[in-house]
C-alpha positions as CSV (number, residue, x, y, z in Angstrom):
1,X,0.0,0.0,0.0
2,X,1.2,2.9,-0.6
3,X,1.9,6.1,2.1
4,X,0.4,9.3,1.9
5,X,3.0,12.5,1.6
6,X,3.8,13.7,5.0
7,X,1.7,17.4,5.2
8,X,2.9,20.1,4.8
9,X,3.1,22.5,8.0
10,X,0.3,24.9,8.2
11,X,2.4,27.9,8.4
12,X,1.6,31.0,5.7
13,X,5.1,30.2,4.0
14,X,3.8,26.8,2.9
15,X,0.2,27.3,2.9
16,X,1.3,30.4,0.2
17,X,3.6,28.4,-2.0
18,X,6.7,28.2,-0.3
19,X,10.2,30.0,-1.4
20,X,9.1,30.7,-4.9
21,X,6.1,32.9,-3.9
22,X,8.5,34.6,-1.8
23,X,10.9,35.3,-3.9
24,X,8.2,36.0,-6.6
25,X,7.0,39.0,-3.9
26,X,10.4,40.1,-3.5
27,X,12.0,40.3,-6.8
28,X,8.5,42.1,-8.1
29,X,8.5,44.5,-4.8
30,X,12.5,45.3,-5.7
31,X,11.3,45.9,-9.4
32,X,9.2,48.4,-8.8
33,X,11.4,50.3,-6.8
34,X,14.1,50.6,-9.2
35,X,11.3,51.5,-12.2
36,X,8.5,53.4,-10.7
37,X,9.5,57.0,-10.5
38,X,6.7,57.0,-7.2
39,X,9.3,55.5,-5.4
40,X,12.1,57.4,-6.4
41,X,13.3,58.2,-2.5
42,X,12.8,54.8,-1.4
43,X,15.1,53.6,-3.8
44,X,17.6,56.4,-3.1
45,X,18.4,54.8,0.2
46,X,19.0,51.5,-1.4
47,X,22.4,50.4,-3.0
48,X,22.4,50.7,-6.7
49,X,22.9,46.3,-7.1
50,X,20.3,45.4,-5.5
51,X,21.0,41.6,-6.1
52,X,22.1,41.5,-2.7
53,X,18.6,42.5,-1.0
54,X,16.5,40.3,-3.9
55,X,18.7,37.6,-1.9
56,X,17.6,38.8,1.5
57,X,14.1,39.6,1.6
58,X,12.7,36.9,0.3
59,X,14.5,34.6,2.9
60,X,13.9,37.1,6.1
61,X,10.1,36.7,4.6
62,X,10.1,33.1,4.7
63,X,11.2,32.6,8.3
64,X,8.6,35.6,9.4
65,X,6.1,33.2,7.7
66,X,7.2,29.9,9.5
67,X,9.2,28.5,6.9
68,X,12.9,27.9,7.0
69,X,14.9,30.2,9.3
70,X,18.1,30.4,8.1
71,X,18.1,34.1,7.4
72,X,17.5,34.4,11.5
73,X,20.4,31.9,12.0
74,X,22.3,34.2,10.0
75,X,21.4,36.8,11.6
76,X,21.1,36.1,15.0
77,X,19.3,39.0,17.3
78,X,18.4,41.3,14.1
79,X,15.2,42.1,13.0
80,X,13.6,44.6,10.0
81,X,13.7,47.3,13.2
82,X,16.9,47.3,14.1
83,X,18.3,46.5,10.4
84,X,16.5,49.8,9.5
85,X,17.4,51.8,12.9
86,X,20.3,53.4,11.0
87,X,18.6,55.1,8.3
88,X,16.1,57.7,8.5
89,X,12.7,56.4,7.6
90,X,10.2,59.3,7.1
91,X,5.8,58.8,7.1
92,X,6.9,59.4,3.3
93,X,9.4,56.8,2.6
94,X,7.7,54.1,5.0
95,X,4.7,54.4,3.2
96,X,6.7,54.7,-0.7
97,X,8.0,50.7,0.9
98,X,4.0,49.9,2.5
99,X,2.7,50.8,-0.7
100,X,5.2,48.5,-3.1
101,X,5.1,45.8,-0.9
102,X,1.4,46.0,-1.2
103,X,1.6,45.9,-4.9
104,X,4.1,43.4,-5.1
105,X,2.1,41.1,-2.8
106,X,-1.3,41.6,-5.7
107,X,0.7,41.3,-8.6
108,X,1.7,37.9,-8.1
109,X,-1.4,37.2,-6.1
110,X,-0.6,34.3,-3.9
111,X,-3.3,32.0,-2.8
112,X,-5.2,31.5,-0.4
113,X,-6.0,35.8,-1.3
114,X,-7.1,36.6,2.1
115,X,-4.1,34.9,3.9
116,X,-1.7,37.1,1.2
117,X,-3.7,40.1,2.1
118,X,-3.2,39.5,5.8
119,X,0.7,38.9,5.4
120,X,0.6,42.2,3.4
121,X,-1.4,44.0,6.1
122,X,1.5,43.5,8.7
123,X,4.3,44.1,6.7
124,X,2.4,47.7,5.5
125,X,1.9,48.2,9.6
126,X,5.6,47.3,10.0
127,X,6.9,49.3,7.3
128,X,4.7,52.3,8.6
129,X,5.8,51.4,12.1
130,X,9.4,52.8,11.0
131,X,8.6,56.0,9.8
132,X,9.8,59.0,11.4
């Protein structure tokens, strides 16, 4: 007889696809900084390759959503707070990051939607969260 595949863990990082969604969301959120002139002063603060970010993101996402941690491990003690604590994050600029996260998060439009919209909800109160 044959077994049944183990399940999955119901985290949000599996229930929304796993790594690919994840780095779907961040490589889309990191494209519209560099092209969309409405987040021109968001993208100021960033280096100009941002290869190394479209790494990082998408694996700091991942462990936030209970999937694998190894950007924590990496990073022991850090967090999007104190990562961030060194530049200054105006209402303006938090929101320029809230909003392209939120579009990021449509445009590849994980499922299950509300879950997606959740996850995008406390990122956009977290990115808020940091302005200034």
């Amino acid at each position: 007889m044959e077994q049944p595949a183990p399940a999955l863990p119901n985290t949000p990082f599996h229930r929304l696809g796993g790594a690919p969604i994840f780095e779907a969301i961040a490589n889309r959120f990191y494209d519209l900084m560099d092209e969309d002139p409405a987040y021109a002063r968001l993208r100021a603060m960033h280096a100009a390759d941002l290869d190394p970010m479209r790494r990082s993101l998408p694996r700091f996402l991942a462990g936030w959503a209970g999937g694998p941690r190894d950007w924590f491990e990496a990073n022991p003690g850090r967090c999007m707070m104190s990562l961030h604590k060194p530049f200054t994050i105006d209402h303006a600029v938090a929101g320029q990051w809230a909003e392209a996260m939120q579009r990021a998060i449509a445009d590849v439009a994980p499922e299950p939607a509300d879950m997606a919209k959740a996850m995008g909800d406390v990122l956009v109160d977290m990115a808020r969260g940091m302005g200034r």
